[in-house]
N, C-alpha and C positions, 0 to 999 in steps of 0.2 A: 602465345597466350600469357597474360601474365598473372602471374600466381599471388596475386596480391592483395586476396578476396578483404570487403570491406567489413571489417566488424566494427565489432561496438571497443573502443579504448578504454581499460582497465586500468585501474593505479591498483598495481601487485600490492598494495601494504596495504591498502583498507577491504575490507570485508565488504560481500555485494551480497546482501539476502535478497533470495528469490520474492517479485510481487507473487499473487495467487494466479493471475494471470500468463507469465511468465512460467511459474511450474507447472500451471495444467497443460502449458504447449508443450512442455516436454516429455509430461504423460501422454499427450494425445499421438506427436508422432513413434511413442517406443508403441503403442497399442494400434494404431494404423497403417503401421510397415508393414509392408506386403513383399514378399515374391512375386516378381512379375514376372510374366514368362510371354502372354500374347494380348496384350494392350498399346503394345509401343507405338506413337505415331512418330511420322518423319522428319520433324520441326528439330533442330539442331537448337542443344542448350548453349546461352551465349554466356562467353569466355570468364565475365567476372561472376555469374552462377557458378559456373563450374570448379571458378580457383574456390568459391566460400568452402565449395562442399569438399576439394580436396583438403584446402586448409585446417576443415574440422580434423579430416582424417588424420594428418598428418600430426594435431595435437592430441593424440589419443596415449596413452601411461603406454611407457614400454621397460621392462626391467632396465635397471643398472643405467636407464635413460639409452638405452643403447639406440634405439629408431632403425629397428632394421628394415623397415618397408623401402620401396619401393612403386611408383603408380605407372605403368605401362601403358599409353592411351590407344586405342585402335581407332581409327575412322577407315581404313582401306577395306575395302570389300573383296578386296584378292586376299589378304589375312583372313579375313571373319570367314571366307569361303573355308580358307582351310584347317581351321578352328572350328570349322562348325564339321568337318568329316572324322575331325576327331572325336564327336560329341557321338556323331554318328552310327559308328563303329562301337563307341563302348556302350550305348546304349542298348543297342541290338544284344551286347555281350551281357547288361545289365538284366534285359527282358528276358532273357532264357532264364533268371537264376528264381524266377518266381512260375508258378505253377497255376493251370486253370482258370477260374473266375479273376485271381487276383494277377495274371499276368495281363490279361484283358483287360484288365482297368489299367494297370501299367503302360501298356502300351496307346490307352487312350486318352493318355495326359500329356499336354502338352511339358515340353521339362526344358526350355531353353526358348530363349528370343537373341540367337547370337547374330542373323541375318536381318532380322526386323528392327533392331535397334540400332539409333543414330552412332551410338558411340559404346564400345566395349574396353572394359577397364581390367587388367590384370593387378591385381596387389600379391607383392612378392614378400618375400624374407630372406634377407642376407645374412645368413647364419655366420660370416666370417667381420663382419660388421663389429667396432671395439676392441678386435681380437678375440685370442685363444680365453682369456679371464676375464668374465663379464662379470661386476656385481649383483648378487642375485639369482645369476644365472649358474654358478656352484655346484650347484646339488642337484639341477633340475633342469640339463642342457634344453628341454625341450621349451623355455620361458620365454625364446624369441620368437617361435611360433607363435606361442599365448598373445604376445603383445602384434604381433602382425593382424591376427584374430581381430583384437580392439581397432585397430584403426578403420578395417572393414565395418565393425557395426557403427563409429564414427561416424563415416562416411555414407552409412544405409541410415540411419536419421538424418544427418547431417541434409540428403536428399531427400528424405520424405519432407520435410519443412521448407524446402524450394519446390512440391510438387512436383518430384523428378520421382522416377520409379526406376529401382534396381531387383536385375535379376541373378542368382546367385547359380551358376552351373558350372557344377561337380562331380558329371556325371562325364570324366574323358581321364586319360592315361596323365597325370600329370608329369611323367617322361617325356613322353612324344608334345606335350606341352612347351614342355621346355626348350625344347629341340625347333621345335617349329616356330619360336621366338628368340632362340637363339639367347638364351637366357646364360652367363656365368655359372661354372660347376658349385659355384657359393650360395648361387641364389635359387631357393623354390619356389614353386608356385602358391599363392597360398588360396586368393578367389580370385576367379574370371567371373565378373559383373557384365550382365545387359547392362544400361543407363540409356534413360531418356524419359519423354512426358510422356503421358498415357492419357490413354480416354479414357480409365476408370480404376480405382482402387477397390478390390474386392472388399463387402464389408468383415469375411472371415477368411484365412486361410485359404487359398482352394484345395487343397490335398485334406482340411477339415470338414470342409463343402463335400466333398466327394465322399467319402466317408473312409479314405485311407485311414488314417487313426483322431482317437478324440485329444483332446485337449485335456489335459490332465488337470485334477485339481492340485492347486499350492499346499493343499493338508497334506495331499501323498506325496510328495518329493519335502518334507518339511523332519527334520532331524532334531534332537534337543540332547546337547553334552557329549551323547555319543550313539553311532548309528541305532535306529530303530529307535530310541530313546523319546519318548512322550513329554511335553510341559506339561509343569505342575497345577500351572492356574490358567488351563484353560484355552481354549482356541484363539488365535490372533483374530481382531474384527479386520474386515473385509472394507 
């Protein structure tokens, strides 16, 4: 494959303001990113889709510039087999920890398309990446994860705008993970992504479909100087 997805060529020194057009597709795919779990059809995304949407990933902020990702690709279905008994296993371990009505609906969500999807993506972090003194990374070892984090949501727009649907499962021993990929004691797992096309993007959520929990409003997670703290003039408009 070659990683050598075609973008649009930039001159670093001058400035590029966004058209209206232009930022509303950026709004449109942060608001129409979906978790996909069972929509994936069998259609294999081709090579130079694939490098764009690594390529996004891959340009995502990472402290001290360190770039400690890494992209794992799966297409073998003797892996995904056994990627997916890991899924298995902890889920069964996940279902007990809830009780009654709501382990029932737990148990009747789907939470993974790691057999259904054309291609399974692990994104890593090599915490031994720059070495021992990372700029940035100082006071707050945990800032290469942060930045592994980013290239994943990168990457989860990056393919919503190629019409590609990723799914994010989380729900497995990231030990036995690692093991069963054979991953360096440096590097962890950070997300195992489904990727592929789909026959449909939900227009909400589905775990906000279901009615697992709502969707919070931006006034209640909204802070001003310091926690709990109110603006003086007033609600932000919407």
């Amino acid at each position: 494959m070659v990683c050598d997805g075609k973008l649009p060529q930039m001159d670093p020194t001058q400035q590029h303001p966004f058209s209206k057009a232009e930022r509303d597709a950026v709004y449109k795919a942060i608001f129409t990113r979906r978790d996909v779990r069972g929509e994936f059809l069998s259609q294999e995304i081709p090579d130079e889709t694939l490098a764009r949407i690594l390529k996004a990933a891959h340009h995502a902020p990472s402290v001290g510039f360190m770039q400690p990702w890494d992209f794992l690709l799966i297409r073998s279905k003797k892996v995904k087999q056994q990627v997916h008994q890991l899924f298995v296993k902890a889920d069964a371990e996940a279902a007990a920890l809830f009780e009654g009505e709501r382990q029932q609906t737990y148990r009747n969500l789907k939470l993974e398309g790691i057999l259904e999807a054309p291609l399974n993506v692990l994104i890593t972090c090599d915490r031994s990446r720059s070495g021992p003194v990372v700029l940035g990374r100082t006071h707050m070892a945990e800032m290469d994860l942060y930045s592994s984090v980013c290239a994943v949501q990168n990457f989860w727009l990056a393919a919503r705008s190629e019409e590609v649907g990723v799914g994010w499962v989380s729900i497995m021993d990231p030990d036995a993970l690692a093991k069963t990929l054979s991953l360096p004691e440096a590097v962890v797992p950070i997300a195992y992504l489904c990727v592929g096309y789909v026959s449909q993007f939900h227009e909400k959520p589905e775990l906000e479909k279901v009615g697992w929990l709502p969707r919070l409003e931006l006034e209640q997670v909204l802070h001003w100087e310091a926690w709990g703290g109110e603006r003086e003039v007033g609600p932000l408009k919407k």
